[in-house]
C-alpha positions as CSV (number, residue, x, y, z in Angstrom):
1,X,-20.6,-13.5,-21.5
2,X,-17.1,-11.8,-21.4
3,X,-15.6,-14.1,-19.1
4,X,-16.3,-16.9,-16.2
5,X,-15.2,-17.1,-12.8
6,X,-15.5,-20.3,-11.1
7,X,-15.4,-21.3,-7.1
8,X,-13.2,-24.8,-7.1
9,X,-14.9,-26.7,-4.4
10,X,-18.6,-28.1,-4.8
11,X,-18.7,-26.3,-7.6
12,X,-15.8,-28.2,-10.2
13,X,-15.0,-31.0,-8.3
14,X,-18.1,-32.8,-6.3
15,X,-15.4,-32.9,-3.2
16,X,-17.5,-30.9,-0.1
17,X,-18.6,-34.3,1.6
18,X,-14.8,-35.2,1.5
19,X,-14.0,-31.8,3.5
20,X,-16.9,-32.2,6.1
21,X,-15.6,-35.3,7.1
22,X,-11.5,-34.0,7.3
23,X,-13.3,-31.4,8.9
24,X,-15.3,-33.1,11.2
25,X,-12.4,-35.5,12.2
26,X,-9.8,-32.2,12.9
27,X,-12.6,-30.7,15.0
28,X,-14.0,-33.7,17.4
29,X,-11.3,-36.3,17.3
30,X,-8.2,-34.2,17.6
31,X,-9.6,-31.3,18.9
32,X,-12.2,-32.5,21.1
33,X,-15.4,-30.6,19.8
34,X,-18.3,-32.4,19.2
35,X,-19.8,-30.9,16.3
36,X,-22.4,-32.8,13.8
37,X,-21.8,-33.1,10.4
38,X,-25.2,-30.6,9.7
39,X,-22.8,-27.9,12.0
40,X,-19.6,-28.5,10.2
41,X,-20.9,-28.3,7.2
42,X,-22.7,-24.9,8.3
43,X,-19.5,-23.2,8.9
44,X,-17.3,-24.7,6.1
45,X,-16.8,-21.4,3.9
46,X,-14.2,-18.6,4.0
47,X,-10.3,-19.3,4.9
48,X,-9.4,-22.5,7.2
49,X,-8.5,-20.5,10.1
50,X,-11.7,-18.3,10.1
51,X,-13.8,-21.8,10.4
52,X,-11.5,-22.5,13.6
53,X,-12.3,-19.4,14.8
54,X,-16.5,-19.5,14.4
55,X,-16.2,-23.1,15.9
56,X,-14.3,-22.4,18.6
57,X,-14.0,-18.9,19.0
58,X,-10.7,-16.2,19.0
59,X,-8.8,-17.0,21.8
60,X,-8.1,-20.7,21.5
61,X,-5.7,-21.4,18.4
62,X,-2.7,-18.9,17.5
63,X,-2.8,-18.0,13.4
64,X,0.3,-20.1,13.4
65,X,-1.4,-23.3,15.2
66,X,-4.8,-22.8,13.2
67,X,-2.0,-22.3,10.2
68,X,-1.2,-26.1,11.1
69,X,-4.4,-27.4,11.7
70,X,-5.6,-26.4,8.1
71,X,-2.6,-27.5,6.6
72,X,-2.9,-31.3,8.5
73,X,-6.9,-30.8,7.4
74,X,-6.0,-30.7,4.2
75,X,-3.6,-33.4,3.7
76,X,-6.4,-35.5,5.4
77,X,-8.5,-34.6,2.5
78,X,-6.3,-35.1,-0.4
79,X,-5.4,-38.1,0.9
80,X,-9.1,-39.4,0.9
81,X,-10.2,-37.9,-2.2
82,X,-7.3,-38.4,-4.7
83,X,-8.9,-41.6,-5.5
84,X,-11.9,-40.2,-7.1
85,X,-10.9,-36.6,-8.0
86,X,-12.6,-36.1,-11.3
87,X,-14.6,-32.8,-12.9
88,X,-17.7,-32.7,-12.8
89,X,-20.0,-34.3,-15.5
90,X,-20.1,-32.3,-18.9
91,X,-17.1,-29.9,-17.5
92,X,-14.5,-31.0,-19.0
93,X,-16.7,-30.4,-22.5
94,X,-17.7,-27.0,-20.8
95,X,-14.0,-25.8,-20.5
96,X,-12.6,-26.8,-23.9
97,X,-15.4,-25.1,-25.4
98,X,-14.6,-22.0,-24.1
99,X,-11.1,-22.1,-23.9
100,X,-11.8,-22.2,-28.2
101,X,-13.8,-19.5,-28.1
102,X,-11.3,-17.4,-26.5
103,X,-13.6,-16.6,-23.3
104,X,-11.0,-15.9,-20.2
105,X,-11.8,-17.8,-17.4
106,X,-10.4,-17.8,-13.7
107,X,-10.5,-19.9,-10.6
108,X,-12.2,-17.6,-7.7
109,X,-11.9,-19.6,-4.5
110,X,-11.4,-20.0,-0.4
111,X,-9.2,-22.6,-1.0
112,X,-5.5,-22.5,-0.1
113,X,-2.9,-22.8,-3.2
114,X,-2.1,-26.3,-1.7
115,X,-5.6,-27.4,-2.7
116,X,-6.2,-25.6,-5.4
117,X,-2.6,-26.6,-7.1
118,X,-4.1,-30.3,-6.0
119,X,-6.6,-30.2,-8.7
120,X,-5.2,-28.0,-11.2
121,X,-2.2,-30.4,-11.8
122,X,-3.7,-33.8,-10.9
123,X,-6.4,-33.2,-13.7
124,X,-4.4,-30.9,-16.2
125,X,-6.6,-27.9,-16.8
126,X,-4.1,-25.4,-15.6
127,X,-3.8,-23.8,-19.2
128,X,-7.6,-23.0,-19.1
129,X,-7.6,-20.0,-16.5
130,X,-5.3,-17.4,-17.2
131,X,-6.0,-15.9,-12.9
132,X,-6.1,-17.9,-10.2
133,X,-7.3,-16.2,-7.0
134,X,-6.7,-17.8,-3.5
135,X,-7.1,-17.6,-0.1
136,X,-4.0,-16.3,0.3
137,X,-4.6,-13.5,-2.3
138,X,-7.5,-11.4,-0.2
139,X,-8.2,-9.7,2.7
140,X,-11.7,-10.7,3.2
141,X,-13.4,-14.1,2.1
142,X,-16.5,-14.3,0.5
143,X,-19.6,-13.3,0.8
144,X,-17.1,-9.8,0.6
145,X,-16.5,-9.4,-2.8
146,X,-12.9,-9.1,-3.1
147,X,-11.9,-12.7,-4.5
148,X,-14.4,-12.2,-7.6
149,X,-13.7,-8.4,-8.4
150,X,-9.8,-9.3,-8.1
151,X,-10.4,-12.1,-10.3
152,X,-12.3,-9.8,-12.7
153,X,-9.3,-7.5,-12.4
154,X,-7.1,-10.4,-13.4
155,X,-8.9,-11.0,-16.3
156,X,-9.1,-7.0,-17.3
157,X,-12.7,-7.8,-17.5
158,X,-15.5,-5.4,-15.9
159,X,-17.3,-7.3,-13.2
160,X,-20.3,-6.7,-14.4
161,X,-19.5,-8.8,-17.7
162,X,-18.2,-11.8,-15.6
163,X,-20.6,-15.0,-14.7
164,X,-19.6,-16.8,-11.4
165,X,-20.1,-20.7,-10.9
166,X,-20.3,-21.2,-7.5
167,X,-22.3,-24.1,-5.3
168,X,-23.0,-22.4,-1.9
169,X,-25.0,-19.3,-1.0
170,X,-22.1,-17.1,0.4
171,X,-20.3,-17.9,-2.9
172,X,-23.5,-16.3,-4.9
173,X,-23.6,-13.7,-2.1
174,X,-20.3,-13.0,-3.2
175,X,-20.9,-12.3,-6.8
176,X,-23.9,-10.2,-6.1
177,X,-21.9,-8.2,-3.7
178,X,-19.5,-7.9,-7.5
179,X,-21.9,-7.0,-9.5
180,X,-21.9,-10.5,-10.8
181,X,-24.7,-13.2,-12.0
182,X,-23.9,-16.7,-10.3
183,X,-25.0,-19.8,-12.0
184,X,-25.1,-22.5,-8.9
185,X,-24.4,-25.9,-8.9
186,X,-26.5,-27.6,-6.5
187,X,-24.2,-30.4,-5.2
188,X,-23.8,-28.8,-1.5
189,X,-26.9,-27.1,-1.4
190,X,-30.4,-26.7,-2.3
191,X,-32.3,-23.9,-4.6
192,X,-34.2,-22.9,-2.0
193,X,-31.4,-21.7,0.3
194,X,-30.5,-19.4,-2.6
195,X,-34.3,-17.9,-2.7
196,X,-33.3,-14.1,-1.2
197,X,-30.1,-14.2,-4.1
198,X,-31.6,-12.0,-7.3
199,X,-28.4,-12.7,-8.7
200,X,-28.9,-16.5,-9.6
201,X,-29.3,-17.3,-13.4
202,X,-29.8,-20.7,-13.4
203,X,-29.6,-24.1,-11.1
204,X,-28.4,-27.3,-12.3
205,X,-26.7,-30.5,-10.7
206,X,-24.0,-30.4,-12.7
207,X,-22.6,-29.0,-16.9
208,X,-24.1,-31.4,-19.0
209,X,-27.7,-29.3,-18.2
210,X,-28.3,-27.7,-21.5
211,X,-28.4,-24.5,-19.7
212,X,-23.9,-24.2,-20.3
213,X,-24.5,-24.5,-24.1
214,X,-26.5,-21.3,-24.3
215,X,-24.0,-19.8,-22.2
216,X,-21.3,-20.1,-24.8
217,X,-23.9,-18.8,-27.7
């Protein structure tokens, strides 16, 4: 492989459960829905405001209230998971490796720069992505293709020589929709839920699977 792309949450971090809860808290406690977890977690994918706007529809937030709202979301969320913000297991391993072997590598995610600069600099592995593709860098969130084939840009890499590590199906959507192969990481969501997805190389709960040596040759 030329280079990797990898989605943030779910798929470095094991962090979703700490965002369905923020989430679930913004929506029914100080918004006064009354959403279970199985619905917010459902609708948890694309920008902040976009998940305001399937829950409650267009009309009720302005972008610079549902702006806000995302912004107090997330500082709920940091503030819950700081404690136990860690890579996941055999990651750490995974990046180094292919840091030395030259392979350029980006970060391809939903996620605002407030969250994504969260875990960058909290656990140090700025150094190993030389593109870093937000929310706040596309148009259209996955499963549209734009954050992986501008990360591919990034990385003056053809799309179809890129592999994307992503844990939910509109993320794999999203690289098939790029020309890309996903490799999923299966701490949101199950295989099966990926069964129409050609794209899908390989399933594993987390980079210690032996499947991310043969990756790097």
């Amino acid at each position: 492989m030329k280079a990797f792309i990898f989605d943030l949450n779910g798929t470095m971090i094991n962090d979703m459960p700490y965002h369905t809860k923020a989430w679930q808290t913004l929506l029914n406690d100080q918004l006064g829905g009354s959403f279970t977890w199985d619905e917010v977690k459902q609708q948890m994918y694309g920008k902040n405001p976009e998940v305001l706007v399937r829950m409650f529809g267009p009309d009720r937030f302005t972008l610079e209230e549902m702006n806000k709202l995302s912004y107090e979301k997330e500082e709920k969320y940091q503030q819950e998971f700081l404690p136990y913000l860690a890579l996941l297991p055999g990651l750490p391993e995974f990046l180094e490796a292919a840091y030395q072997q030259g392979i350029p590598m980006a970060i391809g995610s939903a996620a605002i720069p407030f969250n994504i600069d969260f875990v960058l600099d909290n656990l140090n592995i700025r150094h190993y992505f030389k593109a870093i593709v937000s929310a706040d860098d596309v148009l259209l969130s996955k499963p549209h293709p734009e954050t992986f084939l501008k990360a591919a840009a990034l990385l003056n890499t053809n799309p179809t020589d890129c592999t994307v590590f992503e844990d939910v199906p509109k993320g794999a959507e999203a690289a098939a929709n790029a020309g890309m192969n996903a490799v999923v990481i299966t701490t949101t969501h199950e295989p099966h839920e990926f069964e129409k997805l050609s794209n899908v190389l390989h399933f594993a709960s987390d980079f210690t699977d032996g499947y991310f040596k043969e990756l790097l040759g």
